[in-house]
ZAVODREN-48383 format. One record per residue: residue in one letter; x, y, z of N, C-alpha, C, O in turn. Coordinates in steps of 0.1 Angstrom, whole numbers, padded with zeros to 4 digits, always signed. Layout:
N
aXYZXYZXYZXYZ/...
//
This chain:
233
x-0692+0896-0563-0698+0884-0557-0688+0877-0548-0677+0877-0553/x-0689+0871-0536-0682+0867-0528-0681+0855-0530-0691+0848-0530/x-0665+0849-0530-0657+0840-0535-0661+0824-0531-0658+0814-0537/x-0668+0826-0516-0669+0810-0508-0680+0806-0510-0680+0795-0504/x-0693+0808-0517-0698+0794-0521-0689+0788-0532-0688+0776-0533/x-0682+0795-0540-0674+0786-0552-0663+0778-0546-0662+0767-0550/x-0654+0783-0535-0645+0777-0527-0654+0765-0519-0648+0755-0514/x-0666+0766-0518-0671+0756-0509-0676+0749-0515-0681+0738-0511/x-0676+0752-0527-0685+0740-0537-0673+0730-0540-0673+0718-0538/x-0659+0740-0547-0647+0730-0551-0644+0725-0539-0640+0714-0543/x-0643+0725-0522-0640+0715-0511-0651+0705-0513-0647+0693-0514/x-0663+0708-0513-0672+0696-0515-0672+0687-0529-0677+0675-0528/x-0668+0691-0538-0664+0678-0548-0647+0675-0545-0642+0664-0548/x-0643+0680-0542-0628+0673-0540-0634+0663-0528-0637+0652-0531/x-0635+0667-0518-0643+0659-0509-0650+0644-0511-0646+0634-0505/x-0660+0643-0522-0664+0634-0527-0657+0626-0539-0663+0616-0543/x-0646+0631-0543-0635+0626-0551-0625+0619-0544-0618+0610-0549/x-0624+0625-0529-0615+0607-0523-0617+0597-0521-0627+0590-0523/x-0604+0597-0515-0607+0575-0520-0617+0572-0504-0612+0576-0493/x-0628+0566-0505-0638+0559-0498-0628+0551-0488-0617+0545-0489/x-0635+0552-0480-0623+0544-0464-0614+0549-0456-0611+0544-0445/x-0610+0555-0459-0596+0568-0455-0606+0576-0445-0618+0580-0447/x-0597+0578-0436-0600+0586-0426-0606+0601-0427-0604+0607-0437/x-0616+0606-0415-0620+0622-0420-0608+0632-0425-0609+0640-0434/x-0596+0630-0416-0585+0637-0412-0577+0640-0429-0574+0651-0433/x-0575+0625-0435-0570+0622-0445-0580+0627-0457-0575+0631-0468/x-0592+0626-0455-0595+0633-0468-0600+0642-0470-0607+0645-0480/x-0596+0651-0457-0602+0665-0457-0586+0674-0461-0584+0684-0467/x-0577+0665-0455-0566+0668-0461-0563+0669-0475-0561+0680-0480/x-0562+0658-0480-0563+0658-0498-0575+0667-0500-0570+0675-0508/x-0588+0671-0498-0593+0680-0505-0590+0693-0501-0599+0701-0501/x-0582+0696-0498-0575+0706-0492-0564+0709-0501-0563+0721-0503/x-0553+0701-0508-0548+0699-0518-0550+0704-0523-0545+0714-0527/x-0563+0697-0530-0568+0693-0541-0571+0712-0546-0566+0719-0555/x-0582+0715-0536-0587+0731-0539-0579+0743-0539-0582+0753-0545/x-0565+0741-0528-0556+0752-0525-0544+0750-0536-0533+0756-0534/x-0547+0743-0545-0533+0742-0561-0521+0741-0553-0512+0750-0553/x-0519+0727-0542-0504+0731-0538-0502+0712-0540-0511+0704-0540/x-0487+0708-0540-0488+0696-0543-0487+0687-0532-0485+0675-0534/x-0488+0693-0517-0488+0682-0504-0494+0692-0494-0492+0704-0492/x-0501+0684-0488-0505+0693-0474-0509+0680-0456-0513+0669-0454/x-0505+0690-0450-0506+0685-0435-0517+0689-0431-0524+0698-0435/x-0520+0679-0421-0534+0682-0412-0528+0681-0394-0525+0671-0388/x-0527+0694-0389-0526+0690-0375-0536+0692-0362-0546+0697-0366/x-0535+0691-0354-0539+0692-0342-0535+0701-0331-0530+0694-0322/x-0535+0716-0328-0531+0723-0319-0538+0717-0304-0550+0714-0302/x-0526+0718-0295-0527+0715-0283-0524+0723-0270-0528+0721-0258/x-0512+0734-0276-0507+0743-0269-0497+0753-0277-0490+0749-0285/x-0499+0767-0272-0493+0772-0278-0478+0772-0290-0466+0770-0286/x-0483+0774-0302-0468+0766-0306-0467+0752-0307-0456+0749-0312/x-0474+0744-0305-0470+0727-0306-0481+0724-0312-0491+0729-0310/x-0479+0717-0318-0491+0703-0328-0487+0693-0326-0477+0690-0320/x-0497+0684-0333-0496+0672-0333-0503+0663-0344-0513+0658-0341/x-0498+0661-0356-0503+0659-0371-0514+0645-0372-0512+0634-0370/x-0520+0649-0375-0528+0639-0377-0536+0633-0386-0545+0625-0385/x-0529+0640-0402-0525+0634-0412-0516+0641-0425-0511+0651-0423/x-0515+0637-0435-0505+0643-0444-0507+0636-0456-0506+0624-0454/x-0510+0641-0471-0512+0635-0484-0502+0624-0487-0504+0614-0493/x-0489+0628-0483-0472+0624-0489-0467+0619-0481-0473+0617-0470/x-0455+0614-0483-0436+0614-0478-0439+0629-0473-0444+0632-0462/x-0436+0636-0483-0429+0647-0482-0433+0655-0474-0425+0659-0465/x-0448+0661-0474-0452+0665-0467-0451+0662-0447-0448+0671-0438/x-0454+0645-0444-0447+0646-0436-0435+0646-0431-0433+0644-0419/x-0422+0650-0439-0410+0652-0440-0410+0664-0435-0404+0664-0425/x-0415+0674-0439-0416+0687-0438-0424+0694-0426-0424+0706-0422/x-0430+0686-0423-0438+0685-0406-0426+0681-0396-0422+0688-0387/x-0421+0670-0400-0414+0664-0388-0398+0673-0388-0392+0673-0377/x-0391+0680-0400-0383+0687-0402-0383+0699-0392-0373+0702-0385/x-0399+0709-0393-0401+0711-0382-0404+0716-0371-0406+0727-0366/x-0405+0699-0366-0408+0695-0353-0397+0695-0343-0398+0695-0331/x-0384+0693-0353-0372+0690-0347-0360+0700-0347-0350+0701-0340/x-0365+0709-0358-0357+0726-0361-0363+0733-0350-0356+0740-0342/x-0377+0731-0349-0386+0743-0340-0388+0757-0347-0394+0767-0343/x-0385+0757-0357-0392+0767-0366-0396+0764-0381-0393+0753-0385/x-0405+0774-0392-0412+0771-0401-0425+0778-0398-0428+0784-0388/x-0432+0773-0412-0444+0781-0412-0455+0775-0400-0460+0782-0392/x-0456+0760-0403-0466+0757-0393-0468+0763-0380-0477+0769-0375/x-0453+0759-0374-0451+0766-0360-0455+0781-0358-0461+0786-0348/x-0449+0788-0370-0453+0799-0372-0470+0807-0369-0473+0817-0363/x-0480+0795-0377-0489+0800-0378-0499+0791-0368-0511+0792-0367/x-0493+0786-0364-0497+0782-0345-0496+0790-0337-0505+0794-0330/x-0480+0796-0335-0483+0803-0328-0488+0819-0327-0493+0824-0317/x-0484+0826-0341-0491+0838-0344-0505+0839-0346-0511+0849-0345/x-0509+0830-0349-0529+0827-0355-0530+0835-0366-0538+0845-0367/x-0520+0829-0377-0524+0838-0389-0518+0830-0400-0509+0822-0397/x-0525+0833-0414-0515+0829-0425-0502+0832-0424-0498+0842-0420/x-0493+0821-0429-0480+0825-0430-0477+0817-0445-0479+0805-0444/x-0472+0823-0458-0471+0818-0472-0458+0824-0471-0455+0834-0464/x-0448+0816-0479-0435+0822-0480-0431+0819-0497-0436+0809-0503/x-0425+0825-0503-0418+0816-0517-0405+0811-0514-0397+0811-0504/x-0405+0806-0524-0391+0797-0525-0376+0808-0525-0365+0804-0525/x-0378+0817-0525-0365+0822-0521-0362+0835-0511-0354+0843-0512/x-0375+0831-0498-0372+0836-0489-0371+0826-0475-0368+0829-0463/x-0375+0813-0480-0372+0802-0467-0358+0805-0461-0358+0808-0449/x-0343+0806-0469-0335+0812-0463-0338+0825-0451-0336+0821-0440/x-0340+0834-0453-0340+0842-0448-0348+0840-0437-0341+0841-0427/x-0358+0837-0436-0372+0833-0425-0366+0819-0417-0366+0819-0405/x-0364+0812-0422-0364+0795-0415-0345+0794-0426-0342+0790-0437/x-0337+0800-0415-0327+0789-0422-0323+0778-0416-0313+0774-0421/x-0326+0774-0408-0323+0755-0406-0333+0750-0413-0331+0738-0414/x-0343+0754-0419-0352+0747-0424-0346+0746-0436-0342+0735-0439/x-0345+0759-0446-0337+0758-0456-0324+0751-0458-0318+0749-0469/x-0321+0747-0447-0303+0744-0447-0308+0727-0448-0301+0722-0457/x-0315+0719-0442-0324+0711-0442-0330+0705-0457-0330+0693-0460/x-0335+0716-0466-0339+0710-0476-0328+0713-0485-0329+0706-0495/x-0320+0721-0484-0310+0723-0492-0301+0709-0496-0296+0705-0507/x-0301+0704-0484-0295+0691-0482-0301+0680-0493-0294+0672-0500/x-0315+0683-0493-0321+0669-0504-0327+0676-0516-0338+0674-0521/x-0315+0688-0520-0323+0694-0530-0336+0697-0532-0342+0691-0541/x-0342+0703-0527-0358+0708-0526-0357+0723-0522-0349+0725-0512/x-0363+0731-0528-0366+0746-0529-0380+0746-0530-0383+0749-0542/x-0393+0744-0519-0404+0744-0520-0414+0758-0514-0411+0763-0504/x-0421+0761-0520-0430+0772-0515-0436+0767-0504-0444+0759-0506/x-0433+0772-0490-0445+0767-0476-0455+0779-0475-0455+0791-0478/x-0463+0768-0467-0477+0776-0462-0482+0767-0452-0480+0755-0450/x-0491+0780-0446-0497+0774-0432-0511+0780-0430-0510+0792-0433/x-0521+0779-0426-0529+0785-0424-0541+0778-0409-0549+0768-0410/x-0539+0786-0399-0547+0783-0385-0562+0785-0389-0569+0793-0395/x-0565+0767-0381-0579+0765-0385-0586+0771-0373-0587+0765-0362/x-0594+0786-0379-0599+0790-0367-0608+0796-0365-0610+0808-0363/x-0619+0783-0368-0636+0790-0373-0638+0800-0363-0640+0812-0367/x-0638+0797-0349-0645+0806-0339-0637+0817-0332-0642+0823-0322/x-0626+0820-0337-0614+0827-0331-0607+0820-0323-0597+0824-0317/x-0611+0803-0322-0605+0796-0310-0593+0789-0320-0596+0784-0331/x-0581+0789-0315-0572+0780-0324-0573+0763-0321-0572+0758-0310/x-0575+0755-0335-0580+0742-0331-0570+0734-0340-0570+0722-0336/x-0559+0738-0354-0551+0732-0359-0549+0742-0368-0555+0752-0371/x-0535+0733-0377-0529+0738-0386-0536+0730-0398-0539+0718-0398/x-0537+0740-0409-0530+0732-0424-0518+0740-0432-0518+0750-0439/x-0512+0732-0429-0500+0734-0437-0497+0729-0450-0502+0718-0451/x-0491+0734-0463-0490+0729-0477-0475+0729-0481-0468+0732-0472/x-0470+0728-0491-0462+0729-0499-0461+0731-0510-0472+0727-0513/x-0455+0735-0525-0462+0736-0535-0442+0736-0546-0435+0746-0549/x-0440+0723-0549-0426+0726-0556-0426+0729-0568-0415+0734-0573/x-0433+0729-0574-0434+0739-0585-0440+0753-0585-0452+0754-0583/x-0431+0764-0587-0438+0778-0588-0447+0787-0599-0446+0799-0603/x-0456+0777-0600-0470+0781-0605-0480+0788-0597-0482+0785-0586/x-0488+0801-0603-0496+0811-0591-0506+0799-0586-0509+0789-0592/x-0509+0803-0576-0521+0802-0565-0531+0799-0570-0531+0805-0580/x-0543+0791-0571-0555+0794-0576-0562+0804-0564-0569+0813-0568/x-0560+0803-0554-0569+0812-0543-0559+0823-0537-0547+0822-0536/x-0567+0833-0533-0558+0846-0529-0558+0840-0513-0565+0830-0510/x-0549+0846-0502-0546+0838-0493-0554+0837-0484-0553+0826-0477/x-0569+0849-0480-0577+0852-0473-0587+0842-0477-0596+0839-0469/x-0585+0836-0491-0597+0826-0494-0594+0812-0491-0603+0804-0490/x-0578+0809-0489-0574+0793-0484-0575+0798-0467-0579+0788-0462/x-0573+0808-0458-0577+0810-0447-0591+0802-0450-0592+0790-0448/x-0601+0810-0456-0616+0808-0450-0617+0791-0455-0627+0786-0449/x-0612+0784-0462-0609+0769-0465-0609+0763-0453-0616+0755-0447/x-0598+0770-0451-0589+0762-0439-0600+0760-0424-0600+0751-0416/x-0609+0776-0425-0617+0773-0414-0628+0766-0415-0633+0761-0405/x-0635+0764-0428-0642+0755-0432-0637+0741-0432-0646+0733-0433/x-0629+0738-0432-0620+0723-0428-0626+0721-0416-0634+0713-0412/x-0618+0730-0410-0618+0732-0396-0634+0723-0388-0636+0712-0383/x-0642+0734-0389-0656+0724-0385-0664+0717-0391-0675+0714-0386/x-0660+0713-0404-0661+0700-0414-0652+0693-0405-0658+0682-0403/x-0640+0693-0397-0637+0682-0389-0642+0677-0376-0646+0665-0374/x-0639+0691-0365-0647+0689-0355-0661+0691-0353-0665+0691-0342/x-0670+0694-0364-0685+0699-0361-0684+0712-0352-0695+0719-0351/x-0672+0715-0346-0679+0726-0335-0681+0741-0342-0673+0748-0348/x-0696+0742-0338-0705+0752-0347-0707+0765-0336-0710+0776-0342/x-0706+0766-0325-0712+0772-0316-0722+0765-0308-0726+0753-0310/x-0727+0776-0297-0739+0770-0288-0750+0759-0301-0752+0747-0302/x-0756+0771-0310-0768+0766-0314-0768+0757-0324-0778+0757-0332/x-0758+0747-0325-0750+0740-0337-0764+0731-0337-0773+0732-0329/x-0763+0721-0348-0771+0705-0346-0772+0701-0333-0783+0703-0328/x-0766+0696-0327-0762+0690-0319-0771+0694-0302-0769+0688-0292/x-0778+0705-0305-0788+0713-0297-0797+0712-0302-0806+0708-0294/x-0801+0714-0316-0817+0713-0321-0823+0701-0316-0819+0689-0312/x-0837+0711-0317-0849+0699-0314-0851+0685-0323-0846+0684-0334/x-0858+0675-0318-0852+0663-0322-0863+0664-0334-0861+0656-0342/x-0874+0671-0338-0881+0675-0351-0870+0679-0360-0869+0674-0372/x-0862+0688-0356-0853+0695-0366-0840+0683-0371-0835+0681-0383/x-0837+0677-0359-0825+0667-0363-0834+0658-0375-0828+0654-0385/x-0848+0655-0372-0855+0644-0384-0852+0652-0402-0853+0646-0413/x-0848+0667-0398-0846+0672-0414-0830+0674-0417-0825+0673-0428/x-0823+0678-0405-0809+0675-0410-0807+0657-0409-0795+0656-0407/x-0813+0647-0410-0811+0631-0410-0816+0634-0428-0806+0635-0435/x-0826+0636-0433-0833+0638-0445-0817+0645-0454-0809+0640-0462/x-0817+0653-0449-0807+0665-0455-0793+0652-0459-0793+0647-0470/x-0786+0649-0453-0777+0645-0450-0778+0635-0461-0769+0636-0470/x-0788+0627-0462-0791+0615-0468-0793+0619-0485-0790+0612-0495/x-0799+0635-0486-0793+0639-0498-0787+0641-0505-0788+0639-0518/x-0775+0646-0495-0763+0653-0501-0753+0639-0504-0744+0638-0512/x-0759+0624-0493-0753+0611-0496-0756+0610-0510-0746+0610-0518/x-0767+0610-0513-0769+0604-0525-0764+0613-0539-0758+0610-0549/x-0769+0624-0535-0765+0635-0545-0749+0629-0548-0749+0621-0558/x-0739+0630-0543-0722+0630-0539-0712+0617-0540-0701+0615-0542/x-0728+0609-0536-0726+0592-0532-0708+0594-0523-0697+0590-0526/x-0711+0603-0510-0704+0604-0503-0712+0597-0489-0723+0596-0485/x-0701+0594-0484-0707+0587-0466-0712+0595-0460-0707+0607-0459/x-0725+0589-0452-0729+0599-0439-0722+0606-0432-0727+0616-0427/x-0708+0604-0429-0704+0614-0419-0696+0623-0427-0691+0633-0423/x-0694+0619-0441-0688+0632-0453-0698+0637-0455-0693+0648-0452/x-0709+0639-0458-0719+0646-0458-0722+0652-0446-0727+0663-0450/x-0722+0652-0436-0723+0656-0420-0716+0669-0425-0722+0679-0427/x-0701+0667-0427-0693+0675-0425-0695+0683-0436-0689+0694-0435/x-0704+0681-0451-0705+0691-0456-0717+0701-0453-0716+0713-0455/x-0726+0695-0449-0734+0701-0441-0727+0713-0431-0731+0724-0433/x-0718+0711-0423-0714+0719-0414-0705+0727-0421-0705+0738-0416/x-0700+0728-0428-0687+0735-0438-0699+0745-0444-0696+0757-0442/x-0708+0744-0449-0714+0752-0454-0723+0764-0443-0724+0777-0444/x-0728+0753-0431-0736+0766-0420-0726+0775-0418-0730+0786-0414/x-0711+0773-0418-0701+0779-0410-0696+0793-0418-0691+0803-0414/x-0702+0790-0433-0691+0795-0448-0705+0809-0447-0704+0821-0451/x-0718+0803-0441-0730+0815-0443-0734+0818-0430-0744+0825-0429/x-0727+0814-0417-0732+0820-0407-0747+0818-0404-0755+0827-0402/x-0749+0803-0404-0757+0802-0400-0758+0789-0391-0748+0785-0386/x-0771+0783-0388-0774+0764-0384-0773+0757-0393-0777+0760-0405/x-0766+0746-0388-0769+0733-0396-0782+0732-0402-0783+0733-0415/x-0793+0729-0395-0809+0731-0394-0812+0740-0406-0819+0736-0416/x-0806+0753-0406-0806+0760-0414-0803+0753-0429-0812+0751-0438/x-0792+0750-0430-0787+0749-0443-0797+0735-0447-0801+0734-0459/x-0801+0725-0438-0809+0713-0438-0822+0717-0446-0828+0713-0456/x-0824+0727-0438-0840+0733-0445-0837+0734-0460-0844+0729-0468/x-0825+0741-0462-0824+0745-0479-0822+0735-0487-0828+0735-0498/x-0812+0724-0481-0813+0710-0495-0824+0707-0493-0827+0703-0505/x-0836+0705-0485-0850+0697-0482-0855+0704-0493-0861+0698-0502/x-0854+0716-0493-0866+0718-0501-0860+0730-0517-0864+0739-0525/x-0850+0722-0515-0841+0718-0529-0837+0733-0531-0830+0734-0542/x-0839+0745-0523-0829+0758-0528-0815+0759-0526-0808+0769-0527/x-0811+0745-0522-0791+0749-0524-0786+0732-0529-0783+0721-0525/x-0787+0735-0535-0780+0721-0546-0767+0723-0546-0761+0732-0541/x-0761+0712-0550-0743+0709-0552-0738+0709-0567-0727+0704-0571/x-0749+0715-0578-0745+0712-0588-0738+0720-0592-0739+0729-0584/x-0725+0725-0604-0718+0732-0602-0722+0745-0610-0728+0745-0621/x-0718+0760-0601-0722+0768-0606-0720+0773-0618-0709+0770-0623/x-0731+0783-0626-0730+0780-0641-0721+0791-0645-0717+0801-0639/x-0717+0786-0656-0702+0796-0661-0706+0814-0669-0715+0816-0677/x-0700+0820-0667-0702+0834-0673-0705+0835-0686-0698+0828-0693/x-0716+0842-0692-0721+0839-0701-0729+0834-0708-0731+0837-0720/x-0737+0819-0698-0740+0809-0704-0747+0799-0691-0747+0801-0678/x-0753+0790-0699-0757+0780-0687-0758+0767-0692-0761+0758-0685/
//
């Protein structure tokens, strides 16, 4: 059975588990944390090959580790800006891969596991998430499953779905993603535009419309409740 309704279910309750008021950026960030078992993560903004521009971070540290670098010029983020791919390292190969980076934290005592992963629903590069993780405890997700996270972030942030996204449907169809939306509000007791974006995290995770996935809460075949455990119900 394939892994991302459950990864998309735990982003949509971490999601509705932050703190109310905080920016999209910021709590798409922490539920990004929250789901990928790492203990800080970055949210950036690609603008050109190789360069970002952060536009938010859980921690200190995290943005410590951003701006560290920003100012070395190498690391994972950069890394996976400019290759367009996962880049995961452990803690005892930062030397070898990034040694100013390592020479850097060596300095404030920290030996941290990095990661980076290019948010890139449409093959188009649109940002980084980058993590950290200072204790070396395994992964809860294998790395191809915080990729497909990462791209589900991705148009949970900017909406951009393709040509046939919401944002094109007929204005009958927009009256059932308004309905939809207002569900998943209540269902989550998450804000309209956190709901928006779960709405889009999911058309993106099945390849399909918004409209689409709208149709399915309306008429109640895709619920948020959590799936039932092996064995049992």
């Amino acid at each position: 059975m394939s892994v991302r309704p459950n990864v998309l279910f735990q982003l949509t309750r971490a999601l509705a588990a932050t703190t109310a008021g905080l920016s999209m950026p910021t709590r798409l960030c922490a539920a990004f944390a929250d789901v990928a078992g790492v203990d800080g993560a970055a949210l950036s903004m690609a603008y050109a090959p190789a360069e970002r521009s952060v536009l938010s971070a859980t921690d200190e540290l995290a943005e410590l580790i951003e701006d560290a670098e920003e100012v070395l010029r190498e690391g994972p983020s950069i890394e996976a800006c400019r290759l367009r791919r996962a880049v995961v390292s452990d803690e005892d190969d930062i030397g070898t891969r990034w040694p100013l980076l390592a020479e850097h934290f060596g300095a404030r005592a920290m030996n941290p596991r990095l990661l980076a992963f290019p948010m890139m629903p449409h093959s188009e590069l649109i940002g980084v998430l980058s993590a950290y993780q200072l204790i070396g405890r395994p992964l809860p997700l294998r790395t191809e499953e915080t990729q497909f996270l990462a791209d589900a972030i991705g148009v949970a942030l900017l909406g951009d779905l393709a040509p046939d996204s919401y944002l094109d449907e007929r204005w009958s169809i927009r009256d059932v993603i308004s309905q939809a939306t207002g569900m998943v509000v209540a269902q989550l007791a998450l804000s309209p535009s956190d709901a928006m974006a779960v709405l889009r995290a999911h058309a993106f995770a099945e390849g399909v419309t918004v409209s689409d996935v709208s149709r399915r809460i309306v008429d109640r075949s895709l619920t948020f409740r959590p799936p039932p455990k092996d064995g049992g119900s």
